[in-house]
Structures are given as C-alpha cells and as structure tokens.
C-alpha positions in Angstrom: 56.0 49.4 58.0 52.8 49.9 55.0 53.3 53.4 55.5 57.3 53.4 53.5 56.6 49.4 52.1 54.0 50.7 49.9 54.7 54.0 48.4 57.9 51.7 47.4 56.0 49.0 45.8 54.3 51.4 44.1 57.1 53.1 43.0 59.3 49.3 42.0 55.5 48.9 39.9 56.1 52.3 38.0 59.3 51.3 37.1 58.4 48.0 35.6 55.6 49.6 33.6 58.2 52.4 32.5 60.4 49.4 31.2 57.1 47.7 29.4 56.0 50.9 27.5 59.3 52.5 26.2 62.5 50.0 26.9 61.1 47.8 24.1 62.2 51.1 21.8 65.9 50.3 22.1 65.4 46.9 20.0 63.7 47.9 17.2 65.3 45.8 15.2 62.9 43.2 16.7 59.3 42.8 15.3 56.5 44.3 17.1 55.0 40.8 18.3 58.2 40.2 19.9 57.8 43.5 21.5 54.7 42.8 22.9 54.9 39.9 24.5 58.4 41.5 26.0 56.1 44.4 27.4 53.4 42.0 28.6 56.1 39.8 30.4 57.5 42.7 32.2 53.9 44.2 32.8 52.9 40.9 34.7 55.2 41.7 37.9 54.2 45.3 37.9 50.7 44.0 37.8 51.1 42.2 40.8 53.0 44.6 42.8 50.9 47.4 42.1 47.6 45.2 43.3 49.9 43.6 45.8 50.9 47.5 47.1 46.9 48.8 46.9 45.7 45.9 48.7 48.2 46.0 51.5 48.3 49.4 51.8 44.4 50.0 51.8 43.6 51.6 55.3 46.9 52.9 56.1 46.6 55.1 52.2 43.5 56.2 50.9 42.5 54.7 47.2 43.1 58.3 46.1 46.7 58.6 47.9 47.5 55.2 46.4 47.1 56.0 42.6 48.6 59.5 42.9 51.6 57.6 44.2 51.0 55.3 41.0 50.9 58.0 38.5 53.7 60.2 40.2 56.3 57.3 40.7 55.3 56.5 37.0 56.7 59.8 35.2 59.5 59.4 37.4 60.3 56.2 35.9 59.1 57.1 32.4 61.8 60.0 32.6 64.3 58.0 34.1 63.8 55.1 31.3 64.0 58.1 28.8 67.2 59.3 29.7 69.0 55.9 30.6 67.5 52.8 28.5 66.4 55.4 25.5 69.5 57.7 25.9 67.2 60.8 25.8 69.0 64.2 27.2 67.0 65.5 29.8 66.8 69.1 30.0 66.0 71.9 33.2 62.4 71.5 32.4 62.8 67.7 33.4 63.9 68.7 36.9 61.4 71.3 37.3 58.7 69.3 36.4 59.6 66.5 39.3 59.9 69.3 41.6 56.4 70.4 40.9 55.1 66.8 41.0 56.6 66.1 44.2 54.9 69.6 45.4 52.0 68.0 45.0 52.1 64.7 46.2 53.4 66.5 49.2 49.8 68.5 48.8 48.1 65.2 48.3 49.7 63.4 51.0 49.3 65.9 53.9 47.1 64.7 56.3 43.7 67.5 57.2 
C-alpha cells in the first residue's frame, strides 16, 4: 500500500505547490498581498501532505527516493500548471524533458 500511497501524495503535494507558485499569475489584476496569502493558503495542504507522505513513507522509501519524487512530480506539475492555468504552449522540448526526468527517477528508484 506505502509503496503506490506515497509517491501519489507526493505527487497530489507537487501539484498544490505548482498551483501556489504560478496559478496566482492568472489574476493579476489582484494585489500582490492578496496573492500571497492565496499561495500560502494553498501551500498549507501541500505542506501537510508532503510531511504526511515522507513520514509514512519513511522505511518503505529512502529520504533520498522521497524528495526526488518531490522534485520530479514538481516540474511535472509546474509544466502542467504552465500549459493549463497559465495557457503556456508547450513545445517537443516539454515532452522530452519528462521523458528524461522519468529516466531518472527510474535510475533513482531501482533497487541495488
């Protein structure tokens, strides 16, 4: 169960912190205080989920496993915020560069 449960928390955490550090870009008709404390609201949960995740998953992941899982699920989202909330095209380099990352979590993750 920790072994697919927490790669996905991970991953639901990425995705909150993509939301908290570029979806407040679509509403710049807002002030920036207003976009902070929109960021920091969303950045609680993905907070939580992302200690939640290392915590649980502690034993069954390495600490090392864990935030490459952070970092990777986090461009991810980043790229997917990018293209959908933002409306940014996304181009072949796009692909090829999440190909290449998930080379090397594949890398990261295999077991010695």
């Amino acid at each position: 169960m920790k072994v697919v449960l927490v790669p996905l928390m991970i991953f639901a955490s990425g995705a909150f912190m993509a939301v908290a550090w570029l979806g407040h870009l679509r509403f710049r008709e807002h002030g920036f205080f207003t976009a902070l404390a929109l960021s920091w609201a969303i950045v609680l949960p993905e907070y939580v989920l992302n200690v939640t995740a290392t915590r649980y998953g502690y034993g069954t992941y390495p600490g090392a496993q864990m935030a490459s899982f952070h970092l990777a699920s986090g461009v991810v989202c980043v790229t997917f915020v990018s293209r959908f909330v933002l409306g940014e095209p996304l181009h072949g380099r796009h692909g090829l560069g999440i190909a290449l990352l998930a080379a090397g979590m594949v890398l990261l993750l295999k077991r010695s």
